[in-house]
Structures are given as structure tokens and as C-alpha cells.
C-alpha positions, 0 to 999 in steps of 0.5 A: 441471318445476313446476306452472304457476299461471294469472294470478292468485296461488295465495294468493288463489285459495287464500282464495278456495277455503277461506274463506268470506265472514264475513258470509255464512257462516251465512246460511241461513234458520233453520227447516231442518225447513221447507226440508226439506219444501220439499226434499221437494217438489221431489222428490215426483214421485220419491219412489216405488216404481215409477221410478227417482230421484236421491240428494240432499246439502245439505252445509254446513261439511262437514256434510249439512244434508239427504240423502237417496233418492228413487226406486229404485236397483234397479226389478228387485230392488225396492231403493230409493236411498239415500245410500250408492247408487252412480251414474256421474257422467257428465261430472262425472268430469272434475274427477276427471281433473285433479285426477290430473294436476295431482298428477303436474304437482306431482311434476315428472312432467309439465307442463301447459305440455307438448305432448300429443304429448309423451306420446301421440305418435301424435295428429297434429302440427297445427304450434300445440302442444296443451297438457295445459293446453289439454285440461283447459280446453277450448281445445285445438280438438280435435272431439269424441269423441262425435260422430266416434263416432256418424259411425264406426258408434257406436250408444248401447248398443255397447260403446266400446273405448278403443284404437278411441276413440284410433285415431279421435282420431290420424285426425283432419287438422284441429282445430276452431280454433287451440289457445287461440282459443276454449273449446268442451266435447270430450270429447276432451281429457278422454280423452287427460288419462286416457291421458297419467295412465296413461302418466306413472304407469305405472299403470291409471287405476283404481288411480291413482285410488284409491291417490292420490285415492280412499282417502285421501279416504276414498272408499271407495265410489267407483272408475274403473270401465274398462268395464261389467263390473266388479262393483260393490256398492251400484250403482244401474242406469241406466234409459231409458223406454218406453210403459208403464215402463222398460228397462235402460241401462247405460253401455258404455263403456271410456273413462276420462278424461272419464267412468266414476266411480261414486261416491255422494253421500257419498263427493262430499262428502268430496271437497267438502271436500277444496276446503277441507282440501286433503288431496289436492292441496294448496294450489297444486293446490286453487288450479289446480282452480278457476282459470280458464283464459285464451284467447289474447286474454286472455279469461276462459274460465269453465272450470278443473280439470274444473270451470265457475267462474261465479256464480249469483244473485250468488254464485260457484258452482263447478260440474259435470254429468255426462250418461251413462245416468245424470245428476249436478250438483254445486254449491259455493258457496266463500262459502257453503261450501256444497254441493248434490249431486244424482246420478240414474239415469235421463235423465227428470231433470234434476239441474241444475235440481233442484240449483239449485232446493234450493240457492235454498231454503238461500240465499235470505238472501243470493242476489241477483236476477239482473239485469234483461235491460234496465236503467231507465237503458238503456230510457230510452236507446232513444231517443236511441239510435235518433235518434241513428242516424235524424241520422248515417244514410247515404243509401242507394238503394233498389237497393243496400239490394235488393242487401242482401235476402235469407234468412240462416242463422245458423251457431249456431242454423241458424235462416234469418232474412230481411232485406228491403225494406219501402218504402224502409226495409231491415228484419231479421226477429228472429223469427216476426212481429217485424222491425226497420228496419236504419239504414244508418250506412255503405256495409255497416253499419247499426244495428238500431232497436227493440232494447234494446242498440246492435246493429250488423249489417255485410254483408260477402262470405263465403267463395266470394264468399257475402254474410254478415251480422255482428251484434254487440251490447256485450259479447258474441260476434257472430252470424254468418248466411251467405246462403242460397237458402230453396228446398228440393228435394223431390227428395231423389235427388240427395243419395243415395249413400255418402260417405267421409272417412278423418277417419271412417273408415267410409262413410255412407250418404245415402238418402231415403224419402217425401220425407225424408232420412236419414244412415245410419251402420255397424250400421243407425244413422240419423239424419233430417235436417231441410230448412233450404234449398237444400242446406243440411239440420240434425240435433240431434247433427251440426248443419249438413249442406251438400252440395256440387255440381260445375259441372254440378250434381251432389252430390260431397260434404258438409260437417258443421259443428256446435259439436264438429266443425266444417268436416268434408267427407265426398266421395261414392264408388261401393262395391260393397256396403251399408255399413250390413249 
């Protein structure tokens, strides 16, 4: 089999890979000695003996304009980064990953058309296939590893055991959505890309990786390391803080796939230049990297081969973070070539905007102002715009606009926003203080007045006959608010007790202790969830908690919904011990 292109053709994603602009290529300010400085700056709260620090490349044309350490590598033994100190780069490993498969791709091994299931075949069969290509561009609709970790027992600093993490994987009944509808990040298809390598090569991941990536890249200082025990030289430890200083945080882990490079920042820069040499990969392999994938509705989705493919102040940026106990960003800028690499040891960073702050430095000649939320013509447009909806508005009832108040919860946000009546004008709450009159423009629509866009808001019945509400404004996704009682019980007894769902495989515990509510997990792990509404509860990794009651009223389940893991119901049992000893 041959490897698949996406839409566009491989010779033009291959100039758009390799060449710069011509007009752009050296448009960088002339006084490097100042950006340095200027560099030097952004890190100076860094740039000291007692924390520890990120590793910096500015990379043009393959060159380093700049590189450096800042910080410590090594808090114990007193050794400071410096560019050849190793990191974990998180996430940022992915591209990494599909740079493996799309190789295997090109050798006829395999194809990215190809069903998962056709190399792991105990993940379930869910009827639509799940594509190797669907994994690599995160349309596949598979939850996501982390969080179904966490619900299993799976604390930060236990070590996560590969077969334990596929075992997990072929438990699941559902996916989040149908393979291809929509791009949500997984760790999950990463995982299994590193598990279809190895069954495909009929070699450790490790080992592919070096003898086909690594080494003749000249990466000699980066490896796929499975699990925490390997010994590797020149790394640097990974740190958390606590009152007072810091405390050591290593990565666990024995997944490969979707994490677990170590590299430095220059063995990334030979791997930078391959976009442009194409050594490793070739032409049609360079060109797949950093093709976007596409969703069935022929929607762009701004994600290809391990790596974001978007713009930033104008310029098309190619780009990838990784988020471990250590933390990485890496930026290429095609038209530039030029890079920015900036790899951390410890979560009190953030490479991301540290990255984005040295690349505006050098490219401030040729980046562009990010456009204004509002342009000129369109604020002069509000006007007409709102007596526009005023002349077409549909006359409707004070009771029928009643029947419309009430308090929303918004799914992405969880946030409970009001609509209400105010005389005989129906109002929407956009925030703490600030409403906007709803001009009915039918019998369920209206248009929402004192906003910079046309923002249409439709009611509509939900599901089990719950009243929802749709906005939605030109060129982007609507936002989806289901209705909610606002009440929240100060009685938090009804909600206690042990849940289980086989999706999971371990029983959570449910207690409450001074008026708050608490998850318990395996192994004494638990998470505070916050009050929304009437049985409706929010935490930062599981997102929406809502339980659910029989005809009497009592609580026989949950259901958590995040961005990851959505819809996944946990029924309430009786046990006859404490899970969590």
C-alpha cells in the first residue's frame, strides 16, 4: 500500500515546507547583540543558581542565532542547563510518532487509510473505522487516556504501566463522537500510533526510533526512553515547588507514543532542519507532516503529523507543546525558516509564551498586527444591524417570552448564564453586569442586541424534553447552554456512595465532608467538586458531574462530560469495603 496525501498536492505542501518567502527571508532586525539582550531579559528570572530553568534555540537557516541555559538542570548536584542538557519534551514527542508511521506508510507496511483494529485488534469494534490517520490528526473520538487514568486510581507520580494503559483503552464501549466529525486532542491515538509502530516494525519503539529517526539525523542525545529507569546522561531532573523551594518530579511513565522523548535543544534543531532537507521522510512524508487534516464536513482542522499548523501575527507557524513534569514549545516559522525552541524543567514556566515572546523579537520586521476583535466598517454596522432586528422583530407575549427565563449552563465553559424578563424586553446575561435585549426574529429565534457581530440565540427542546439554548455568530461554532435549576443542596448525603462503570474498571467513591463534595478514587486520590446547580457539580480534570435520580428521587448514578471523555455514566452500588484502602 501507498501513502495517502491529503487535498492538497504533495509539490506544493513540499515548497510550502522547504522554501522561504524570498521577500521575507532575511527579515530580521539587524542588531542581534540587542535581541539578545532583549532575550536575556525575558529569562532573567530564570537565570540563577537556586530554581530550576528552560534551554533556549533561535535557529535561522539551520544556524543558532542564539542558544542558551538558563537555570539549573540539576538543583542537588548544582549543575546548570546548558544546551546540551536533556529534557522530556511532553506532547511535543507526537511529531516524533508520525514522522515513525508515516515512514512505515511509505514503505507499504501499512496505510493511513487502514482500521486500527487492523493491528490492535482488541480495541473494540465501534461500526464507523478508526483510521491510523484519524488517530494522527485527532478526529478519531476516542476519550482520552489521561483522564480515564485518573478515574481508574491513577495518581501523578505512580508508575503507568503500558499494558495497564491498553487494557484500559479496549474497555471502552463508546467514543466521544463519530471518527472524523470533529478535532479533540487525545493522548490516546498517539499511544496506539506507538503500539501499531512497534507491531508493524516487529521492533521496540525505542530502537525504531533511533535506528530510522534519530541517528541518521545525528540526534545523538536523544532517545525514547520506556519508563523511568533508563540511565540518561547529560539529563536534566524535573522539579515541582513547594513552601520554601523545590521537590523532585520525574515522569513515571512507560507509554510511548504520545510522550517520553528526551532530547536537547540542539538535537531539535537537526531535527528542525530536516522540514527542510528532507533526509528522514522525503518529500512526500515532509509534505504529510504538516498537512492538515480534514473533518468530514471538509472542515480544515488545523492539525497535522504531531504537529498545530496555524498562523501567528500573520505568519504560518508550525508548532507543538509538550506538558509533562517537564514543559516544551517548539515554533517554525516556513517562511522565515526560523525557529524558536525553548525546553523547561519544571510546570512554573511556560515555554509557550516565553517561545512567542523571543520569536516577536527577531520577526518583528515582518509580523503582522493581529487583527482588531471589531473592525471599523462592522462597529458602524451596529446600528443597522439592531434596526434591522427592531423593523423584522416578531411580536411576542410577555408569558411566551416568560416561558423562555431561566438559568443556562453553557457545556464548554460550565459557566450558568440567565435569561430573563426586564419589562416586556427578554434579556441574556453575558456576564457578571452586563445583559443584552433578545429581539425575538421568530417564534424560538432571536437576535441579541448591543454586541459587535450578529449573534443569533435559538431555544430549542434538549434532550429528555431539557429546554436549550444555540448561540451562534458568523464563523464560528455554537454555543450550547442546556437549562438548569440554579438551587444547590446544602445536603451533600444524598450524593454519597460508591459508583461503578466497567468503561473504568475501579469503583469511585462519592463523600461529602463540611459541606463539600469530594470524588474519591483508588489509592486515596481525590478531587473537590465544585457546586454549579441542582445536581450539577464541576472539577478542573473531569469537567461536568451530573447525577442523576429515579422517580423517587434518589441519586442512581453520574455522568461526566468533559471536552475528553464525554457522556460517561458511572451507576451507584452497594460494596462491602472501602475502595479507596
Amino acid at each position: 500500500m501507498t501513502l495517502m496525501l491529503g487535498k492538497l498536492s504533495s509539490a506544493a505542501l513540499f515548497l510550502f515546507a522547504l522554501m522561504p518567502a524570498m521577500s521575507q527571508t532575511n527579515s530580521l532586525p539587524a542588531s542581534s547583540q540587542t535581541i539578545q539582550q532583549q532575550v536575556d531579559k525575558i529569562f532573567a528570572s530564570l537565570d540563577k543558581r537556586d530554581s530550576p530553568g528552560c534551554a533556549l534555540a533561535v535557529l535561522k537557516h539551520g544556524t543558532a542565532l542564539y542558544k542558551r541555559g538558563y537555570g539549573m538542570a540539576d538543583l542537588e548536584h548544582g549543575i546548570p542547563i546548558s544546551p546540551n542538557t536533556v529534557f522530556q519534551i511532553g506532547s511535543a514527542s507526537k511529531q516524533f510518532t508520525a514522522m515513525a508511521v508515516i515512514l512505515l506508510a511509505e514503505e507499504g507496511k501499512l496505510s493511513l487509510e487502514d482500521s486500527v483494529r487492523k493491528y490492535i485488534p482488541e480495541l473494540p469494534d465501534y461500526g464507523p473505522p478508526i483510521t491510523l490517520r484519524h488517530l494522527m490528526y485527532h478526529t478519531s473520538g476516542l476519550r482520552n487516556l489521561f483522564v480515564l487514568r485518573q478515574l481508574a486510581g491513577w495518581r501523578w507520580g505512580d508508575v503507568v504501566d503500558r499494558n495497564n494503559d491498553l487494557d484500559l483503552i479496549s474497555r471502552q464501549r463508546a467514543p466521544n463522537f463519530k471518527p472524523g466529525d470533529e478535532h479533540a486532542y487525545t493522548n490516546t491515538g498517539y499511544f496506539l500510533l506507538g503500539e501499531v509502530v512497534q507491531r508493524v516494525s516487529h521492533q521496540p519503539f525505542p530502537e525504531f526510533m533511533k535506528g530510522r529517526i534519530f541517528d541518521p539525523l545525528g540526534m545523538k542525545d536523544t532517545v525514547a526512553a520506556e519508563g523511568p529507569e533508563p540511565l540518561i546522561h547529560n539529563r536534566a531532573m524535573a522539579y515541582s515547588s513547594v513552601p520554601g523551594g523545590f521537590k523532585n518530579n520525574l515522569t513515571l511513565s512507560e507509554t510511548l507514543g504520545d510522550s517520553n522523548i528526551y532530547t536537547t535543544i540542539e538535537d531539535m534543531a537537526r531535527w528542525d532542519e530536516n522540514f527542510y532537507q528532507a533526509k528522514v521522510g522525503g518529500p512526500h512524508g515532509i509534505a504529510e507532516m504538516i498537512t492538515p487534516g480534514l473533518l468530514n464536513n471538509g472542515e480544515n482542522g488545523r492539525y497535522g503529523g504531531g504537529l498545530n499548523v496555524t498562523t501567528h501575527k500573520g505568519l504560518p507557524m508550525i508548532w507543538h507543546s509538550g506538558n509533562s513534569s517537564y514543559r516544551a514549545e517548539y515554533l517554525r516559522f516556513p517562511d522565515q525558516h526560523f525557529s524558536v525552541i525553548c525546553l523547561c524543567n519544571s510546570w512554573l514556566e511556560d515555554p509557550s509564551d516565553l517561545a512567542r515572546r523571543v520569536a516577536d523579537l527577531y520577526l518583528a520586521d515582518v509580523e503582522r498586527p493581529e487583527p482588531a476583535p471589531v473592525s471599523a466598517e462592522l462597529a458602524k454596522a451596529i446600528p443597522k444591524i439592531e434596526e434591522s432586528a427592531r423593523a423584522s422583530a416578531v411580536p411576542l407575549a410577555a408569558e411566551k417570552l416568560q416561558a423562555f427565563a431561566g438559568s443556562y449552563l453553557i457545556r464548554d465553559t460550565l459557566s450558568v448564564r440567565r435569561i430573563f424578563l426586564d419589562g416586556s424586553k427578554l434579556m441574556a446575561e453575558r456576564g457578571r453586569g452586563i445583559s443584552s435585549e433578545l429581539v425575538p426574529t421568530g417564534e424560538h429565534s432571536f437576535l441579541m442586541l448591543g454586541v459587535p457581530e450578529r449573534v443569533e440565540v435559538t431555544f430549542s427542546a434538549g434532550s429528555a424534553g431539557t429546554q436549550q439554548i444555540a448561540i451562534a455568530a458568523p464563523g464560528r461554532k455554537p454555543i450550547v447552554a442546556d437549562r438548569v435549576d440554579p438551587a444547590v443542596a446544602a445536603d451533600m448525603k444524598p450524593y454519597e456512595g460508591n459508583f461503578w462503570n466497567s468503561d473504568v474498571g475501579e469503583i469511585v467513591k462519592i463523600t461529602g465532608r463540611e459541606g463539600k463534595l469530594w470524588l474519591e478514587t483508588k489509592r486515596n486520590a481525590e478531587f473537590e467538586l465544585q457546586p454549579v446547580a441542582a445536581d450539577i457539580f464541576k472539577n478542573q480534570w473531569f469537567g461536568k458531574i451530573t447525577f442523576n435520580r429515579d422517580k423517587q428521587g434518589s441519586v442512581t448514578s453520574f455522568t461526566m462530560s468533559n471536552g475528553e471523555v464525554r457522556s460517561l455514566d458511572l451507576e451507584k452500588v452497594i460494596v462491602r469495603y472501602d475502595p479507596a484502602k
